[in-house]
Steps between C-alpha positions, in 0.01 A plus 500: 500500500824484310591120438896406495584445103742223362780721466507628844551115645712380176794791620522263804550169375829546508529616886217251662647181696305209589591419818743762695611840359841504301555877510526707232431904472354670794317216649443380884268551756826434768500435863721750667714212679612399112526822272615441206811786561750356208195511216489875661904581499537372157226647306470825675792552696302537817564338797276519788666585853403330792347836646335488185300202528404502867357830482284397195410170647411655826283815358325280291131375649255238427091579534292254647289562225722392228699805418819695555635769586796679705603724792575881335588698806629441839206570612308160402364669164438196303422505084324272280186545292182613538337154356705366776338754776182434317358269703563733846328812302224267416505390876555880610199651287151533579190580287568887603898501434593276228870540584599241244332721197584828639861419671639645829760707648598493868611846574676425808592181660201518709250468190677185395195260525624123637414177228253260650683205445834543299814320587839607326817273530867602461764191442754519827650161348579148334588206588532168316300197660464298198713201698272553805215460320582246223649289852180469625384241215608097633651355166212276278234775661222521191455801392187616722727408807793739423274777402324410848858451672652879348181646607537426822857570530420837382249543745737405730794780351274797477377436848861474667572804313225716589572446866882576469457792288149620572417562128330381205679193380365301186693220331487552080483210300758626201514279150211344536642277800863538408577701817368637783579831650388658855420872465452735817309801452476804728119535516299849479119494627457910538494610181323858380418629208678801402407635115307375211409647176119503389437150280481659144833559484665194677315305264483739195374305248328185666497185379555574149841637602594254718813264402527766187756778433524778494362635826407742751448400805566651859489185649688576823327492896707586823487351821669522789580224804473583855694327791306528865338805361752689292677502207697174450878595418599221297844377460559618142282687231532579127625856404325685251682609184393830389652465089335178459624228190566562142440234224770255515566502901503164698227467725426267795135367641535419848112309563282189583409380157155279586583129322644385164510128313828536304652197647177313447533185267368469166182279629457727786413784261293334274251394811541893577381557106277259450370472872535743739531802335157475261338420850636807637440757227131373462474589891647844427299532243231443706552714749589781334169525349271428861742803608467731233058398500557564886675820461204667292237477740627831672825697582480352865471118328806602247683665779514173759579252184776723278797352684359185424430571126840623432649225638334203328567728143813536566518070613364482215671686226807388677425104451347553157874596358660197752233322340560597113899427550398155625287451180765555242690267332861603503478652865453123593705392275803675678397394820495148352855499340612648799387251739569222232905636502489433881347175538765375237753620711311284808456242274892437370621425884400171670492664862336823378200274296443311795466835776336693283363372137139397585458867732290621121301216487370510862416870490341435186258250701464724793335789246304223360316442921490947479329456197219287638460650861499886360143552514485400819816602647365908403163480582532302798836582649641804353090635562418642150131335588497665751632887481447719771733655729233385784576126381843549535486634820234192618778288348853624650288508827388113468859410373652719828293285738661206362807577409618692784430227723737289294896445571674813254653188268101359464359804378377668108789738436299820556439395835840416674629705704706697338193652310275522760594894582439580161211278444300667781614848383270420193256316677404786727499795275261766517508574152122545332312182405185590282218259544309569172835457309547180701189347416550614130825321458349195660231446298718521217726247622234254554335579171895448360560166689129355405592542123857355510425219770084430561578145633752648754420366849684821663272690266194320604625550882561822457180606351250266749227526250445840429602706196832719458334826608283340769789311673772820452212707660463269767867451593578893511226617632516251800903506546648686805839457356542839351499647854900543635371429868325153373768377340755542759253274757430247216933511492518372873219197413580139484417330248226318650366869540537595228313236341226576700465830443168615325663787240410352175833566351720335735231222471560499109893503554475221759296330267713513167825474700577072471384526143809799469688342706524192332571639147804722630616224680448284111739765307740572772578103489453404145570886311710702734737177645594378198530839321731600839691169446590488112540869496743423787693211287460733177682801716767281582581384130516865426722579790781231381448634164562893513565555894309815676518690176062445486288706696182366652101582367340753705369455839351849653878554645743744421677506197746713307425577097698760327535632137482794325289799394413408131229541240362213248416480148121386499447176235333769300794693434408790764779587716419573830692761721611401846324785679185683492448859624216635736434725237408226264249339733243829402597393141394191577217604655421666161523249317259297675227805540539555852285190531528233812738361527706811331381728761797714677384665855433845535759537708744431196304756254513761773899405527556548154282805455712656784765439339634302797535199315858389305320324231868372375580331850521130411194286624544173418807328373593105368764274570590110469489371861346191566182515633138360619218568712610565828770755407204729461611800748871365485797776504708605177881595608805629310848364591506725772235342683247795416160472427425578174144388420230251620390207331161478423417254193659366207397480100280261339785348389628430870181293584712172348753513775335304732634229303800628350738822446536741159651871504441500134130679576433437840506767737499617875287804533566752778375845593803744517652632841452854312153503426440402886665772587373737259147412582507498889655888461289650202201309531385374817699827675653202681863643494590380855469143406709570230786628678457200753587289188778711403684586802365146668414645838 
């Protein structure tokens, strides 16, 4: 694993803020109800039209699963990656068709094979509540009240609007408490899977390739929504343009990114360096290595835990280089000056000192209370003790007696009402659960828990005097919860029932539930108020100070990024091209001996032996758009609104952006609308989905 080197984080000293975002070069991750259209008409003499920007904002879709992606024909064809889609082939494959290794092609609408459990989400619209919601808190309210108070009033929003608009309505908390926002969402349940190429080539080169470029990856799956049984026809979709981009042309990422920190204060981020993030990485660390022990006991053990594996190595590499940028000197030294420019500002007016100049200090002390209740806040709360999909089930079904018999203000967040259709989606999936893997990972977990936290009493509760294996044994073996049917009676119990009931898993989640309870309820008052109140007074000083000319951190909601196609020089000298070729990914193959994970399909040797193939048909290409996890699958458009590529990953030097912006070396990484094209027509002798994507119909 490639570590992020001095140079790399010293070329953004210059660009990293300490509290909000004063932008410079291609940065922002914006909401589309503040784009930042002058920075766009000045420096590239492009100015969005109206038509423009609702047809991107409402093609663009969300994942339930933490991806993107976007409607590509009008006939509910919907893009994004295959490590998006992953976790449906996974669901989708069986120990006779391994669907995720080999891929898939529907041949005609009736082969398209519906997800278990997927839910996709397309914006419909925004509305600012941040009075509504701030009006809720009665003036001298501590800080635990008015977190308690907006809560509730939220509640209250999202459940008047589901029942006047019938949709999916969730209320986004946007800089860090500065404003609040109520987004509607059209909501898609039927969703089928359409086409996706075998593994080895939409993750050509593995982990060692991952966050690195150059690459070659066909990182691309297809989908497609149905509507009462047929093809949804959504209201707008992205055309496909055939010539593609050429080095230089401005780009535009329409996407969820996941979550980012930039507007976190200087004490905030050293509790996430010094704290937080070595817990974290150690767990990665540890899991990465039960999953890769796990996967070598057979091809049927390494088949059910691979999408598992690549996602904790790709937590993992991910956080290391987050991690690295915290660690060096001058990084934080930025972010100090930075914030130290705008607390001077606070500090030189009377009225502005007194509203806002202690909001540091407090959040300072709330990290301190994180800091102390993180061991038990992830084992106990968050379930890391305790990993097993079963558990989680045995949980959300003891928190759904409870909570659903609460008023919608009273409830956790994932159970008011406005959730509850999606929450059940999930919770009655049919997808594969495999018992032996189960017990595996809960063993582990135990064994994990025992040697960061012996004296635990959760632990101790959780184990009732057995050993890791024995009790994980026990608890699977005995569960009914991995049955659909049993879970959907356990869902109509009371909780009186469902205490009773004799499944040893929902005894075990009825059993560590006060203990979880009461350390959730711990940080939301004394970490999450306080951070939600300062961040709030913080936002403010920034608002009086530069306006709306700031864009918010990331919350898993649509944003716009844009930049354009353009190579880097590497710290070493190297220059690296914007694009690769397909032909170069048998080069690269080469030059790793054909050896996992440099291992093209056949299907690509038989293409280029043919003669099929046009090796010089771009693959995948670069550009400066501000990115993160959860743009994974996003579209790339020109200034025509066409799609150009698909987002799939960014550079090793990207992995600082979580915590601040640099176009110097940081790149977005995308797999070119070309390639797509070219391989559905001369390799997978899938030429009808490629004039679907062409012609859109």
């Amino acid at each position: 694993m490639r570590r992020l080197r001095l140079p790399i984080l010293s070329a953004l000293v210059s660009l990293i803020s300490g509290a909000f975002c004063v932008i410079e070069a291609d940065e922002g991750m914006w909401v589309f109800d503040n784009l930042p259209l002058g920075q766009l008409k000045s420096k590239y003499g492009f100015e969005p039209s109206r038509e423009w920007i609702e047809r991107l904002r409402t093609s663009a879709v969300r994942f339930n699963n933490g991806g993107s992606g976007s409607f590509v024909s009008a006939d509910g064809l919907v893009m994004t990656n295959h490590h998006v889609g992953a976790d449906t082939l996974q669901k989708l494959s069986t120990k006779e068709k391994d669907i995720y290794k080999t891929g898939f092609l529907a041949r005609s609408r009736a082969e398209e094979i519906k997800a278990p459990d997927l839910e996709l989400n397309v914006l419909v619209s925004i509305k600012d509540v941040s009075e509504d919601v701030m009006g809720a808190v009665k003036p001298g309210s501590s800080d635990a009240d008015a977190l308690t108070a907006k809560q509730a009033r939220i509640a209250e929003i999202e459940k008047a609007a589901g029942a006047a608009n019938g949709m999916r309505n969730d209320v986004v908390t946007l800089y860090q408490g500065g404003r609040y926002a109520l987004y509607t969402y059209k909501k898609y349940t039927d969703v089928r899977l359409v086409f996706a190429p075998e593994f080895d080539i939409a993750f050509f080169g593995g982990d060692p390739d991952n966050f690195e470029y150059p690459r070659y990856c066909l990182d691309v799956c297809f989908f497609r929504v149905y509507e009462d049984g047929k093809p949804a026809k959504p209201a707008h979709y992205l055309p496909w343009s055939p010539e593609g981009t050429k080095e230089g042309d401005l780009t535009f990422v329409a996407g969820h990114p996941g979550r980012t920190s930039r507007l976190f204060t200087v004490d905030h981020l050293k509790y996430l360096r010094d704290t937080s993030l070595p817990f974290l990485l150690d767990f990665l660390k540890d899991r990465e290595t039960f999953l890769l022990a796990y996967g070598k006991k057979g091809p049927e053990e390494a088949r059910q835990s691979k999408e598992d594996l690549f996602s904790y190595q790709n937590s993992l590499k991910a956080r290391t280089g987050g991690y690295q940028g915290l660690k060096t000197p001058a990084f934080m030294a930025a972010k100090e000056a930075k914030e130290k420019a705008l607390r001077d500002w606070v500090a030189a007016d009377g009225a502005k000192k007194d509203a806002y100049g202690d909001a540091w200090e407090k959040i300072a002390a709330a990290e301190k209370v994180a800091a102390q209740s993180l061991i038990s806040y992830n084992f106990v709360e968050r379930g890391l003790g305790l990993e097993s999909q079963l558990f989680t089930i045995a949980r959300t079904l003891v928190r759904h007696a409870a909570e659903t018999r609460k008023p919608n203000a009273e409830r956790l967040r994932e159970f008011r009402e406005s959730a509850m259709e999606s929450l059940r989606h999930s919770l009655f999936s049919d997808a594969p659960i495999y018992p032996e893997f189960e017990q595996a990972k809960l063993a582990h977990a135990l064994e994990y828990w025992m040697a960061k936290a012996p004296e635990d009493p959760s632990l101790k509760i959780a184990l009732a005097g057995k050993s890791p294996a024995e009790r994980a044994a026990e608890l699977v073996k005995g569960t009914k919860v991995g049955d659909v049917a049993e879970r959907k009676k356990l869902a109509e119990m009371t909780p009186e029932q469902i205490a009773a009931s004799d499944d040893p898993m929902i005894k075990l989640a009825v059993a560590v539930d006060d203990a979880a309870r009461k350390v959730r309820k711990q940080r939301e008052d004394s970490v999450e108020a306080v951070e939600t109140a300062n961040y709030a007074r913080i936002a403010k000083a920034v608002f009086e100070q530069q306006g709306d000319k700031v864009y918010p951190d990331a919350t898993f909601t649509l944003r716009l990024a844009y930049g354009p196609v353009k190579g880097f020089t590497e710290t070493d000298g190297r220059k690296i091209p914007p694009y690769t070729t397909m032909g170069g990914s048998f080069a690269h193959e080469q030059a790793h001996e054909a050896k996992e994970p440099y291992t093209l399909p056949k299907s690509w040797h038989d293409a280029k032996t043919s003669g099929r193939l046009k090796l010089q048909t771009p693959f995948n290409f670069i550009s400066t758009a501000d990115i993160i996890g959860g743009n994974s699958g996003s579209p790339v458009v020109d200034t025509q609104g066409r799609v150009v590529g698909l987002i799939f990953d960014g550079n090793i030097h990207s992995l600082i952006l979580d915590y601040g912006y640099d176009d110097t070396l940081a790149r977005a990484v995308s797999v070119d609308a070309r390639a797509i094209v070219e391989a559905l027509r001369s390799i997978y002798d899938a030429g009808f989905l490629a004039d679907e994507l062409l012609s859109g119909k």
